[in-house]
MOPAC internal coordinates of N, CA, C and O (Angstrom, degrees):
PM7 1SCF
backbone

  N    0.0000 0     0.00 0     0.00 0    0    0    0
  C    1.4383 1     0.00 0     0.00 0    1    0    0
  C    1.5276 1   108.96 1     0.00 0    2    1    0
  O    1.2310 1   119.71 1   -65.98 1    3    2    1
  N    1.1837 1   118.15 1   114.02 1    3    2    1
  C    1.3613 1   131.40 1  -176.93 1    5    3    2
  C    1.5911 1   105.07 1  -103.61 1    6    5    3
  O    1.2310 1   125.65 1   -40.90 1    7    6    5
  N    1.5619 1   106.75 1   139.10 1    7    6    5
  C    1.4005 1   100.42 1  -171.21 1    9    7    6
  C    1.9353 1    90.66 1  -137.83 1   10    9    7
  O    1.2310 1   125.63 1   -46.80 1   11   10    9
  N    1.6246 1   106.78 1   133.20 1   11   10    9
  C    1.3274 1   112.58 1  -144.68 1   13   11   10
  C    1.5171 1    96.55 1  -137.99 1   14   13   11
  O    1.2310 1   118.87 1   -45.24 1   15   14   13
  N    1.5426 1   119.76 1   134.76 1   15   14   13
  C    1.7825 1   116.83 1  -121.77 1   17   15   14
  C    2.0057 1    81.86 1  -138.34 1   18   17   15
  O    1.2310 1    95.97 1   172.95 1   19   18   17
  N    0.9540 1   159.90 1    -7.05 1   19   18   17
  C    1.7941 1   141.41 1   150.92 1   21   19   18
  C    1.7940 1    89.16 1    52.71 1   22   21   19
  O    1.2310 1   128.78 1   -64.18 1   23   22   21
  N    1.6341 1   100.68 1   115.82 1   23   22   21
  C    1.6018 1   114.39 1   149.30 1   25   23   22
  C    1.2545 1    98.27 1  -127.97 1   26   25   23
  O    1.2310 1   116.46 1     5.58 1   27   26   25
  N    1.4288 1   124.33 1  -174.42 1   27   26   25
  C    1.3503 1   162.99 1   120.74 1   29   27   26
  C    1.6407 1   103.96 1    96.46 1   30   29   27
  O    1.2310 1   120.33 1   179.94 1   31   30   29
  N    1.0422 1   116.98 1    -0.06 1   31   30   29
  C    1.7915 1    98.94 1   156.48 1   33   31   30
  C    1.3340 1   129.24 1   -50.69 1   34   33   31
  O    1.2310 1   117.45 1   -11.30 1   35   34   33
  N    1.4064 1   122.46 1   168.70 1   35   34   33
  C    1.1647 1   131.68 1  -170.01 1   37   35   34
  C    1.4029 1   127.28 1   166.77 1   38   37   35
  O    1.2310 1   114.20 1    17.70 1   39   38   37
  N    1.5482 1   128.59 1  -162.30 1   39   38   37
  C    1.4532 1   128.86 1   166.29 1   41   39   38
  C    1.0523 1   123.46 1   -84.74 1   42   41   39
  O    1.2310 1   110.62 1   -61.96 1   43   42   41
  N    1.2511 1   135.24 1   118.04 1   43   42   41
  C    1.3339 1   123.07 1   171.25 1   45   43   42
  C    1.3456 1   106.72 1  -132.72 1   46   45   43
  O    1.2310 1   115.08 1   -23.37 1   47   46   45
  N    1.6605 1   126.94 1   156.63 1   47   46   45
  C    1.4246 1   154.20 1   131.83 1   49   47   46
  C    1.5769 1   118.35 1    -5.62 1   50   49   47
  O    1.2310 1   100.99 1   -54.99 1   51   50   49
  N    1.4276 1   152.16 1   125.01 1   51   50   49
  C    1.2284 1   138.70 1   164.68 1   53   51   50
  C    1.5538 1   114.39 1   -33.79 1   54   53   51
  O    1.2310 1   110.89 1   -29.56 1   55   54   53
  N    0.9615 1   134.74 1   150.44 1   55   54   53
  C    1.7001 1   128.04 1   176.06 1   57   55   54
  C    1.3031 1   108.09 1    74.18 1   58   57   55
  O    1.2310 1   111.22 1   165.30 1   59   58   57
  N    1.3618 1   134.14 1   -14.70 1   59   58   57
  C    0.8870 1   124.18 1  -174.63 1   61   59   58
  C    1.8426 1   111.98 1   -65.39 1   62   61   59
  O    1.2310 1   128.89 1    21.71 1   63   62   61
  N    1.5179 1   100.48 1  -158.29 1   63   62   61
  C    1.4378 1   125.28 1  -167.20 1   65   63   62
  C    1.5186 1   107.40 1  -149.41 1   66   65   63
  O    1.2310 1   130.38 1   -52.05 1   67   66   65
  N    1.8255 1    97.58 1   127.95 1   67   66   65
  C    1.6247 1   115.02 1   158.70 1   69   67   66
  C    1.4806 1   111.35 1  -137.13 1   70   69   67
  O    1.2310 1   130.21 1   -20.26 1   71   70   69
  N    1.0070 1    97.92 1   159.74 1   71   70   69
  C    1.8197 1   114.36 1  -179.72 1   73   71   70
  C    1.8252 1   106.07 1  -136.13 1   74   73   71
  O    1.2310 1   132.58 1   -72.02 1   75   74   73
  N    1.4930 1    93.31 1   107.98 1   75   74   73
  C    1.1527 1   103.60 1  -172.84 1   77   75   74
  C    1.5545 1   112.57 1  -100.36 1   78   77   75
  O    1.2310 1   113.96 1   -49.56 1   79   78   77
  N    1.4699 1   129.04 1   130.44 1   79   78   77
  C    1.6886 1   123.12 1  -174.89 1   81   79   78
  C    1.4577 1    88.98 1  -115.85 1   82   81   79
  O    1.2310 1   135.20 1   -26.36 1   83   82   81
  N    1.6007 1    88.19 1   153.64 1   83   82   81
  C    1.6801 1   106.92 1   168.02 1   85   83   82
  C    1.4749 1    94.17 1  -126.35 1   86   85   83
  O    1.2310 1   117.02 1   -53.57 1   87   86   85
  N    1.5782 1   123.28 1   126.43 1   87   86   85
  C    1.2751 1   124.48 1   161.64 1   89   87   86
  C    1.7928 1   116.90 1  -103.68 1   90   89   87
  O    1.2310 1   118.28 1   -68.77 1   91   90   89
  N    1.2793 1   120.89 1   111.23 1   91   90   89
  C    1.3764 1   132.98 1  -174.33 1   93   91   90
  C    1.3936 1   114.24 1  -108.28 1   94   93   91
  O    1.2310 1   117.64 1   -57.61 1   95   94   93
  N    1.3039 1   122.11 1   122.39 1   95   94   93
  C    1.2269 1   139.26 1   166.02 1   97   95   94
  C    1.9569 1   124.42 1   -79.11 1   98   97   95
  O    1.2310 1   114.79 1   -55.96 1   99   98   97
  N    1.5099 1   127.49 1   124.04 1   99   98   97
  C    1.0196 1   129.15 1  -172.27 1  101   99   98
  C    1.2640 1   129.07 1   120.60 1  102  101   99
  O    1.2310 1   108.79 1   -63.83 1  103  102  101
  N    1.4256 1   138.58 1   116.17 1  103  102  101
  C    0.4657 1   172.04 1   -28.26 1  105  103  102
  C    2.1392 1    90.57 1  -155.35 1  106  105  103
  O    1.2310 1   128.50 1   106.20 1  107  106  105
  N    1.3047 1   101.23 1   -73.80 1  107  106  105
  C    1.2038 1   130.25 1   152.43 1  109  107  106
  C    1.7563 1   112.68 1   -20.25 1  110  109  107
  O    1.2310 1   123.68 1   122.63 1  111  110  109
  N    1.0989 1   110.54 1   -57.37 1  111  110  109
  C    1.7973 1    93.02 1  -178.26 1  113  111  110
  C    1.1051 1   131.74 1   -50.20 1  114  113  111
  O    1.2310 1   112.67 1   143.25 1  115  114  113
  N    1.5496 1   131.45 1   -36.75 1  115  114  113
  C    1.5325 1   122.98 1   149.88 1  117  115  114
  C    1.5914 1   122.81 1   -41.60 1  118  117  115
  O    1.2310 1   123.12 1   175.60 1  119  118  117
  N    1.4796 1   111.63 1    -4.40 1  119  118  117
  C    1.5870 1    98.12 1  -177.23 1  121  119  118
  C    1.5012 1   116.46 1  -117.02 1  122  121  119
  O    1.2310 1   126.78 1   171.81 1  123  122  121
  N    1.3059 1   104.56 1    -8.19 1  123  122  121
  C    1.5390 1   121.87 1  -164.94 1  125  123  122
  C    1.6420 1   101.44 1  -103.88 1  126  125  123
  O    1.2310 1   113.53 1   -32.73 1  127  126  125
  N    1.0152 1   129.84 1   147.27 1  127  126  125
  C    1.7133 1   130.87 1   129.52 1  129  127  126
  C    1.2233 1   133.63 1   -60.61 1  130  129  127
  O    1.2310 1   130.81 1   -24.96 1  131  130  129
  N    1.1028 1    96.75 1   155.04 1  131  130  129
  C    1.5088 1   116.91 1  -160.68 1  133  131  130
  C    1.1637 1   108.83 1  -131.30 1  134  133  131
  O    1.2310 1   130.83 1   -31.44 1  135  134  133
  N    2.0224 1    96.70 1   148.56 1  135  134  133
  C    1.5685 1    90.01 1  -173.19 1  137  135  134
  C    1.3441 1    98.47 1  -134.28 1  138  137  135
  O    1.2310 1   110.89 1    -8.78 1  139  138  137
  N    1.3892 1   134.74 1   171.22 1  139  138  137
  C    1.4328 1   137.80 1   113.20 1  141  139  138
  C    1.3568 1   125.49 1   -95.04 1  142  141  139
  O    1.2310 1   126.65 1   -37.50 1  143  142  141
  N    1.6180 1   104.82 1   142.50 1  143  142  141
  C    1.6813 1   114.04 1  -168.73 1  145  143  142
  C    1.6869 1    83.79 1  -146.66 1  146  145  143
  O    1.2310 1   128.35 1   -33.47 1  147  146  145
  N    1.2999 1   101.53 1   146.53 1  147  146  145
  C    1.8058 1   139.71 1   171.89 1  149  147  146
  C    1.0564 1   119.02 1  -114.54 1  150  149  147
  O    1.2310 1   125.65 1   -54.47 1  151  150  149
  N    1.6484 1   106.75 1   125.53 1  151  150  149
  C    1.5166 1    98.23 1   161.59 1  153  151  150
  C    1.5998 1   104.36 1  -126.85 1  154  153  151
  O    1.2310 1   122.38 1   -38.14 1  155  154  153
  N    1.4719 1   113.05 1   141.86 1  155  154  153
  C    1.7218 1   104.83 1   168.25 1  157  155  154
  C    1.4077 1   108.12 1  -114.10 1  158  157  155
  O    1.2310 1   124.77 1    -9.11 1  159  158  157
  N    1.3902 1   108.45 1   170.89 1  159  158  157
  C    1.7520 1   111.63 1  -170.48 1  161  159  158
  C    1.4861 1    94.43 1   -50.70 1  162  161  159
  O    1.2310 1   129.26 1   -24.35 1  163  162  161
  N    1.6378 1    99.75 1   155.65 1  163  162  161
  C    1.4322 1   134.44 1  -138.39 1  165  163  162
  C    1.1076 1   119.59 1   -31.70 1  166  165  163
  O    1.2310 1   133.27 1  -109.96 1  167  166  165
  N    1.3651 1    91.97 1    70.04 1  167  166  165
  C    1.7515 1   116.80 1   153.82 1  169  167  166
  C    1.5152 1   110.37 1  -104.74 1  170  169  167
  O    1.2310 1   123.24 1     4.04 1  171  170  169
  N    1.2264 1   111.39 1  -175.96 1  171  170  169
  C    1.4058 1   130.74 1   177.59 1  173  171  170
  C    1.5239 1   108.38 1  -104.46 1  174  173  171
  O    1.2310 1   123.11 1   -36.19 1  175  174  173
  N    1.3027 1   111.65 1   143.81 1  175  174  173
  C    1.5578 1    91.26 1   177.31 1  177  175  174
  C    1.5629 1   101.51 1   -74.99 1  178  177  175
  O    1.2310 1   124.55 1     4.86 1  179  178  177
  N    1.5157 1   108.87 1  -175.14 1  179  178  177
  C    1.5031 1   129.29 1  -142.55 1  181  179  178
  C    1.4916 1    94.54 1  -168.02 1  182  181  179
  O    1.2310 1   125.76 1   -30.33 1  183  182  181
  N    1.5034 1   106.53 1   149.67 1  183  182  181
  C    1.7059 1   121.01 1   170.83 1  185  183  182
  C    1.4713 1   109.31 1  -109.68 1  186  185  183
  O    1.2310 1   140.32 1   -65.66 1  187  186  185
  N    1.2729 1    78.18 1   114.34 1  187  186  185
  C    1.9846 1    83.25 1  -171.49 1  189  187  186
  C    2.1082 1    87.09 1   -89.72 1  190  189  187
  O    1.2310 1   126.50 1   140.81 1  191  190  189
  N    1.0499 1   105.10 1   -39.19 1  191  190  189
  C    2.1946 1    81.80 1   179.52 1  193  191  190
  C    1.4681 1    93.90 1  -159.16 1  194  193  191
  O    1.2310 1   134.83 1    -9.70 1  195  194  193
  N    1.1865 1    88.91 1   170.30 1  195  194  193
  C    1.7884 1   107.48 1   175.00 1  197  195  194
  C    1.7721 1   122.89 1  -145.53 1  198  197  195
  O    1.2310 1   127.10 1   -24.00 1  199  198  197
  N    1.1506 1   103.95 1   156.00 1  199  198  197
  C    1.4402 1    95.23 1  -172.28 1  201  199  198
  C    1.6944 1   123.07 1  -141.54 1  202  201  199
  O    1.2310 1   115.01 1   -68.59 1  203  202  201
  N    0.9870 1   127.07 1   111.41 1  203  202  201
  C    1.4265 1   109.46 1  -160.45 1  205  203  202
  C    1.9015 1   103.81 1   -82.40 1  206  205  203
  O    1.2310 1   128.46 1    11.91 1  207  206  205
  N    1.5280 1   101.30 1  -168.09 1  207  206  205
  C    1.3272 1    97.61 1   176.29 1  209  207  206
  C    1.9498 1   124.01 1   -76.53 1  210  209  207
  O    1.2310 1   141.84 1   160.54 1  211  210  209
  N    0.9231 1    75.20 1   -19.46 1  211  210  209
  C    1.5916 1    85.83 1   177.85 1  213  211  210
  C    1.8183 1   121.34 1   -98.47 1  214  213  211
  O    1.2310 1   127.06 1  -176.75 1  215  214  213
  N    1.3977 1   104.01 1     3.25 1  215  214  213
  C    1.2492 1    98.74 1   153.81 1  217  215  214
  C    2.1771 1    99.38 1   111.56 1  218  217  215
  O    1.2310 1   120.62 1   162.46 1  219  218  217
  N    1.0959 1   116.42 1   -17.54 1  219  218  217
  C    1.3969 1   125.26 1   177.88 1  221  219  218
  C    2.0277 1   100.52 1   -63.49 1  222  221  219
  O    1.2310 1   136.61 1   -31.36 1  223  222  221
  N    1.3133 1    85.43 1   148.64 1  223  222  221
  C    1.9187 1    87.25 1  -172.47 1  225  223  222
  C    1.4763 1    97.54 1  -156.46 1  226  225  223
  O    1.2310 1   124.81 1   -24.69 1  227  226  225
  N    1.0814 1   108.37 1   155.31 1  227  226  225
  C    1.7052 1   138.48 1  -166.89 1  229  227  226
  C    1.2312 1   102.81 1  -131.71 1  230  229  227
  O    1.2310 1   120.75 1   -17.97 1  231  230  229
  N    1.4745 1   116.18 1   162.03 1  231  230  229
  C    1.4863 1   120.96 1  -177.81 1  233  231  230
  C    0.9795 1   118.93 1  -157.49 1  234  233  231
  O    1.2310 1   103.75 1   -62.03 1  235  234  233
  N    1.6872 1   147.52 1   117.97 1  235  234  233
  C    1.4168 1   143.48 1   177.15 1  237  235  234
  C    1.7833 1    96.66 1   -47.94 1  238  237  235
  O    1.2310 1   133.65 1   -41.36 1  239  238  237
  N    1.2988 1    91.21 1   138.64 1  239  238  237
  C    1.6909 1    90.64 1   166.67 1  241  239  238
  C    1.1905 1   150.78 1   -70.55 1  242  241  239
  O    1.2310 1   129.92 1   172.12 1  243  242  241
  N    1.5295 1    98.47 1    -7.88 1  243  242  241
  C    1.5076 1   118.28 1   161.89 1  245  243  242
  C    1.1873 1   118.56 1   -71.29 1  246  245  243
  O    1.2310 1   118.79 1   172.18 1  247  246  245
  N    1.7640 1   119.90 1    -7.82 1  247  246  245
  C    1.3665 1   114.24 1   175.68 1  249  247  246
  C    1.1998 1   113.20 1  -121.40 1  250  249  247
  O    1.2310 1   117.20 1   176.99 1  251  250  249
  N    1.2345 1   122.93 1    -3.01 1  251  250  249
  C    1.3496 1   124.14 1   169.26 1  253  251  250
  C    1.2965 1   128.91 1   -34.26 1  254  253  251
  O    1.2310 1   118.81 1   -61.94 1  255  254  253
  N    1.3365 1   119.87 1   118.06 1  255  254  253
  C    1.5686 1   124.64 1  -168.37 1  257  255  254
  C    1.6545 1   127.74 1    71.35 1  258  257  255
  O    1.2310 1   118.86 1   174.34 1  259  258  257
  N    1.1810 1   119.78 1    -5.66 1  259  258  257
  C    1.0391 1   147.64 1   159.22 1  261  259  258
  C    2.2015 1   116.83 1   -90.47 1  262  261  259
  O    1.2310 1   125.56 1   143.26 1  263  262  261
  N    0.8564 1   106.91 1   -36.74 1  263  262  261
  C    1.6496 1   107.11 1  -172.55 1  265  263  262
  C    1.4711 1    99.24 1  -118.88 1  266  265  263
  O    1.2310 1   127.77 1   -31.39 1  267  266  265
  N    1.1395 1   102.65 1   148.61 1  267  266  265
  C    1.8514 1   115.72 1   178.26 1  269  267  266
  C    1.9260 1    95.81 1  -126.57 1  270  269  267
  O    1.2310 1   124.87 1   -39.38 1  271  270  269
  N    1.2416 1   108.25 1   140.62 1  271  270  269
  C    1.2389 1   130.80 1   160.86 1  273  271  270
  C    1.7743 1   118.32 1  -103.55 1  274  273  271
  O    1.2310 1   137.19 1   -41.43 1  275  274  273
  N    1.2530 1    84.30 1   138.57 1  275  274  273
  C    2.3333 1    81.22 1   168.07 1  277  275  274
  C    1.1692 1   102.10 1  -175.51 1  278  277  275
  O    1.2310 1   119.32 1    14.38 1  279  278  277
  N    1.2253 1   118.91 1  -165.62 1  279  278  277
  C    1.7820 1   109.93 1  -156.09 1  281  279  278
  C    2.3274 1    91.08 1  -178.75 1  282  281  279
  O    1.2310 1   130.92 1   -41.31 1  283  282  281
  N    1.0207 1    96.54 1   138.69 1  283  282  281
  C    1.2899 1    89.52 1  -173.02 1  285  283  282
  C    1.7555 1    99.05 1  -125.12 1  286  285  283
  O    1.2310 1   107.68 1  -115.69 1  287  286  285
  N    1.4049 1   140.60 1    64.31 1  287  286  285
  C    1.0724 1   150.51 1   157.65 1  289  287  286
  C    1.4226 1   119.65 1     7.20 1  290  289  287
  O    1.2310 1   126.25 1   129.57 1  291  290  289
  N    0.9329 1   105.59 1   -50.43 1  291  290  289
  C    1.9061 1   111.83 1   164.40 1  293  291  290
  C    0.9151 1   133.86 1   -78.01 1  294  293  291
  O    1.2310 1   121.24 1   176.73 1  295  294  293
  N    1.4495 1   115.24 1    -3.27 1  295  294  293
  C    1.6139 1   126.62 1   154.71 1  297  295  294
  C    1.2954 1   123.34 1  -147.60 1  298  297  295
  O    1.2310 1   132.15 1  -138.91 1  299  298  297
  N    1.6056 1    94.14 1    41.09 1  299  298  297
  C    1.7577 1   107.33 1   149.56 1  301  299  298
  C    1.4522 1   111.01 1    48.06 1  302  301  299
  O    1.2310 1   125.64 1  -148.10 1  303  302  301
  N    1.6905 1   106.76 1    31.90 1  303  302  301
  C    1.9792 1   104.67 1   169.59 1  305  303  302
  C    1.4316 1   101.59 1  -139.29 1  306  305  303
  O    1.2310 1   125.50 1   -23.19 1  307  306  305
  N    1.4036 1   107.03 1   156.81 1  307  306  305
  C    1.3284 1   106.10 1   175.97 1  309  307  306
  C    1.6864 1   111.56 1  -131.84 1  310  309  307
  O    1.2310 1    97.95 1   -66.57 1  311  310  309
  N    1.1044 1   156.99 1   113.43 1  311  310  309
  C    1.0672 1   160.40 1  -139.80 1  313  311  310
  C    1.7251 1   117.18 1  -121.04 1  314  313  311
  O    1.2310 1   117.36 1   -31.62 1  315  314  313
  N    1.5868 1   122.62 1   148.38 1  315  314  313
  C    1.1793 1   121.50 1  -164.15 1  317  315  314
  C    1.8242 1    97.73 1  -126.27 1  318  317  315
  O    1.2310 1   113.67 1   -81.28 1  319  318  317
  N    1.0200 1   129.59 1    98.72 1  319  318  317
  C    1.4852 1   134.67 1   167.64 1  321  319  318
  C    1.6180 1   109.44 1   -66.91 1  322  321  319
  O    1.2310 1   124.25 1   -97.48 1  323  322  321
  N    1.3074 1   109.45 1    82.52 1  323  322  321
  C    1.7164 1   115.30 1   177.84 1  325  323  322
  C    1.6564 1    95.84 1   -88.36 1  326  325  323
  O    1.2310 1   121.61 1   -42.10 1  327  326  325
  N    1.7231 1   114.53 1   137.90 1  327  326  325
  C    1.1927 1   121.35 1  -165.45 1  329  327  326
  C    1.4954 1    87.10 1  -154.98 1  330  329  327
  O    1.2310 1   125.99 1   -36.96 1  331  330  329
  N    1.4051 1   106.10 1   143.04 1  331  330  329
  C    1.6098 1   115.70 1   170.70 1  333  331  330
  C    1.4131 1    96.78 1    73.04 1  334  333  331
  O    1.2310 1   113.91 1  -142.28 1  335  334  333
  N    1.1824 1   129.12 1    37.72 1  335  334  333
  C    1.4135 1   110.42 1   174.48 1  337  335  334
  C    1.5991 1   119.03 1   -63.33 1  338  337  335
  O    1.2310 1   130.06 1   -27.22 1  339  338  337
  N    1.3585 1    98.20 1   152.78 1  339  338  337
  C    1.8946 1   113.43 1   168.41 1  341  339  338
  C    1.5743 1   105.61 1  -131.93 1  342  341  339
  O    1.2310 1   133.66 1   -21.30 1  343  342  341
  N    1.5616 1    91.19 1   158.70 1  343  342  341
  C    1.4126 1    95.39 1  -171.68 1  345  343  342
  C    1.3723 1   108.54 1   -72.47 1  346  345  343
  O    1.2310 1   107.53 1  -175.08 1  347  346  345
  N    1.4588 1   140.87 1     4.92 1  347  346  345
  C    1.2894 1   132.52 1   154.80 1  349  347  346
  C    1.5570 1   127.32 1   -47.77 1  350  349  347
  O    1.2310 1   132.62 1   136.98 1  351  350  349
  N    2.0345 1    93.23 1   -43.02 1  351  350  349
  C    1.6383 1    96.37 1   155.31 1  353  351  350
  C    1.4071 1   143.53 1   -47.23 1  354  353  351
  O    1.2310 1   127.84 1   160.41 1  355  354  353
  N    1.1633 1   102.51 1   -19.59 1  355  354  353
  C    1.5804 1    95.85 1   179.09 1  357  355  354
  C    1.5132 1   138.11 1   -67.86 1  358  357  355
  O    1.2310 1   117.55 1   -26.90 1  359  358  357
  N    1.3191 1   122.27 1   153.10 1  359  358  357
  C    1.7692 1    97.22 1  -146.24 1  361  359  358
  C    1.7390 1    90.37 1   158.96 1  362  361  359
  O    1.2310 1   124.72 1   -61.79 1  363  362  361
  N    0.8257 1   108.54 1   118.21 1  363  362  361
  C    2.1042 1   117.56 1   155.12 1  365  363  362
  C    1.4817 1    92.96 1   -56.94 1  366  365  363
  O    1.2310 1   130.70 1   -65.61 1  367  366  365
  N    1.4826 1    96.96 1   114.39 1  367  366  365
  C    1.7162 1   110.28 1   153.15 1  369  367  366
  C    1.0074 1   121.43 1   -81.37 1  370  369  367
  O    1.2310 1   117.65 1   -18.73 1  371  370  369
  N    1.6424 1   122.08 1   161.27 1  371  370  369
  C    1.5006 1   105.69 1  -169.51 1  373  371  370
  C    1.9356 1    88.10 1  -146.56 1  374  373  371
  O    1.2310 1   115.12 1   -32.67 1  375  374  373
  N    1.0469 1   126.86 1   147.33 1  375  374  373
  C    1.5502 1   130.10 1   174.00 1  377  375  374
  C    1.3098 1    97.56 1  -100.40 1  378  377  375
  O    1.2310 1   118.26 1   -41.92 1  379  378  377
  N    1.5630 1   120.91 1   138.08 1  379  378  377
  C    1.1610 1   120.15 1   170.00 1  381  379  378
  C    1.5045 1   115.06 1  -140.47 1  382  381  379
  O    1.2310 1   109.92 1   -47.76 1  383  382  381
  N    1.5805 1   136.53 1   132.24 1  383  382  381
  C    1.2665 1   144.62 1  -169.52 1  385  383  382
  C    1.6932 1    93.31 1   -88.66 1  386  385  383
  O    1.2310 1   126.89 1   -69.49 1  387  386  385
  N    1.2026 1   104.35 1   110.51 1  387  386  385
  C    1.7517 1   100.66 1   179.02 1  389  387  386
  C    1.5566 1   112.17 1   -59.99 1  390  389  387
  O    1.2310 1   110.98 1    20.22 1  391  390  389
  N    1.2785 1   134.57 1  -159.78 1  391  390  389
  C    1.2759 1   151.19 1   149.88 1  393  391  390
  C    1.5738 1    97.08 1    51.40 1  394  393  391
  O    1.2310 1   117.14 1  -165.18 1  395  394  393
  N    1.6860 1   123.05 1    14.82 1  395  394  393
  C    1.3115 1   118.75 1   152.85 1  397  395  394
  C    1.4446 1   111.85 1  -134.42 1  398  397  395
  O    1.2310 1   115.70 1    30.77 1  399  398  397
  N    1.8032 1   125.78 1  -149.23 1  399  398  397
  C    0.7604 1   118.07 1   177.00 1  401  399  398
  C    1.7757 1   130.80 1  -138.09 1  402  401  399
  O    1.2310 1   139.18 1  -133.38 1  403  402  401
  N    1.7403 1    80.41 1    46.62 1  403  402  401
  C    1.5788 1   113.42 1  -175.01 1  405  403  402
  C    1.2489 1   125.23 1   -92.92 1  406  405  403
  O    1.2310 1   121.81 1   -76.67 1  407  406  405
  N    1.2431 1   114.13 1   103.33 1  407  406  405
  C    1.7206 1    94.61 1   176.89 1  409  407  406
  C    1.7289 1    96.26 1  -120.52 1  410  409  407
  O    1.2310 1   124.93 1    -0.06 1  411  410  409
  N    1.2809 1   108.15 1   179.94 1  411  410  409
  C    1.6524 1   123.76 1  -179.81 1  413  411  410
  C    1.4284 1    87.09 1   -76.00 1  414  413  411
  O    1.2310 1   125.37 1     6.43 1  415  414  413
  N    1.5517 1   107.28 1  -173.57 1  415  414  413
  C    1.7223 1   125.12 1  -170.98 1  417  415  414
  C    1.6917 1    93.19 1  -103.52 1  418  417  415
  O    1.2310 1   119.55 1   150.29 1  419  418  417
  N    1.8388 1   118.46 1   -29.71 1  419  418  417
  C    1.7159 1   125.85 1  -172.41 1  421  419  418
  C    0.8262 1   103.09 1    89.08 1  422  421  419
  O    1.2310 1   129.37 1   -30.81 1  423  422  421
  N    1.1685 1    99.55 1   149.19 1  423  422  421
  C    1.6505 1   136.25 1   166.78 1  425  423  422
  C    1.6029 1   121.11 1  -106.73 1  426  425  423
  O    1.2310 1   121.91 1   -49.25 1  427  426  425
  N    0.9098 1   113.94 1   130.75 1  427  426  425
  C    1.7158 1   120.50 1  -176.12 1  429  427  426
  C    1.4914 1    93.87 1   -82.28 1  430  429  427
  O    1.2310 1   119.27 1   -38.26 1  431  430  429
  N    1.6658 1   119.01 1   141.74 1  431  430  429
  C    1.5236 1   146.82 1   156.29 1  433  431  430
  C    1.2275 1   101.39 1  -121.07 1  434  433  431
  O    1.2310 1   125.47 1   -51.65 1  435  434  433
  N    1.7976 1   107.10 1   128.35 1  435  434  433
  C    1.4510 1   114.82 1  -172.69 1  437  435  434
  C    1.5822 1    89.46 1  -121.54 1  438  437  435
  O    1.2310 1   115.16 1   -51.55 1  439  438  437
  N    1.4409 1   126.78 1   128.45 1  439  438  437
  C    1.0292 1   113.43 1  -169.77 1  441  439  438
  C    1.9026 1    98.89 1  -122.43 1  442  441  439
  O    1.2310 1   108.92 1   -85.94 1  443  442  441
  N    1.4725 1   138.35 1    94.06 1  443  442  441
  C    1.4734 1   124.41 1  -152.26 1  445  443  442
  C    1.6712 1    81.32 1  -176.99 1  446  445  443
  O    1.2310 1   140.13 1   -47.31 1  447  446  445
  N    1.6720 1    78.56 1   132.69 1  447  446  445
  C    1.6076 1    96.82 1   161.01 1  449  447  446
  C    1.4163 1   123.10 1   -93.68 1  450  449  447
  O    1.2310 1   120.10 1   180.00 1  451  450  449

């Protein structure tokens, strides 16, 4: 049972910048991938990136080149570098440990001038 902890969302400016951490407890997170996925009002959620243990990453294409994924194994967090934001971003993020059935509680990104 992995229990998976969402900081650093918030309001921001178009263009702006957030850095979002997921802190996960267990044993298991060095072996699993990891994701972040968004959902904004009545949408569906969505996988904004993913990350395996060894460092390989994927990216919804709406964030491509704009968002960084990474994950630091030795202290059980994995972090989302959102850059250039637009208000299309906006959306409760959510961290999720794939191949179980853990996700964070999210963090809200308000992206509006």
């Amino acid at each position: 049972q992995v229990q998976l902890v969402e900081s650093g969302g918030g309001l921001v400016q178009p263009g702006g910048s957030l850095r979002l951490s997921c802190a996960a407890s267990g044993s298991i997170f060095s072996l699993n991938p990891m994701g972040w996925y968004r959902q904004a009002p009545g949408k569906q959620r969505e996988l904004v990136a993913q990350i395996t243990r060894y460092g390989i990453t994927n990216y919804a294409d709406a964030v491509k080149g704009r968002f960084t994924i990474s994950r630091d194994n030795a202290k059980n967090t994995v972090y989302l570098q959102m850059n250039s934001l637009k208000p299309g971003d906006t959306a409760v993020y959510y961290c999720h440990q794939l191949h179980t059935a853990d996700w964070g509680q999210g963090t809200q990104v308000t992206v509006s001038s």
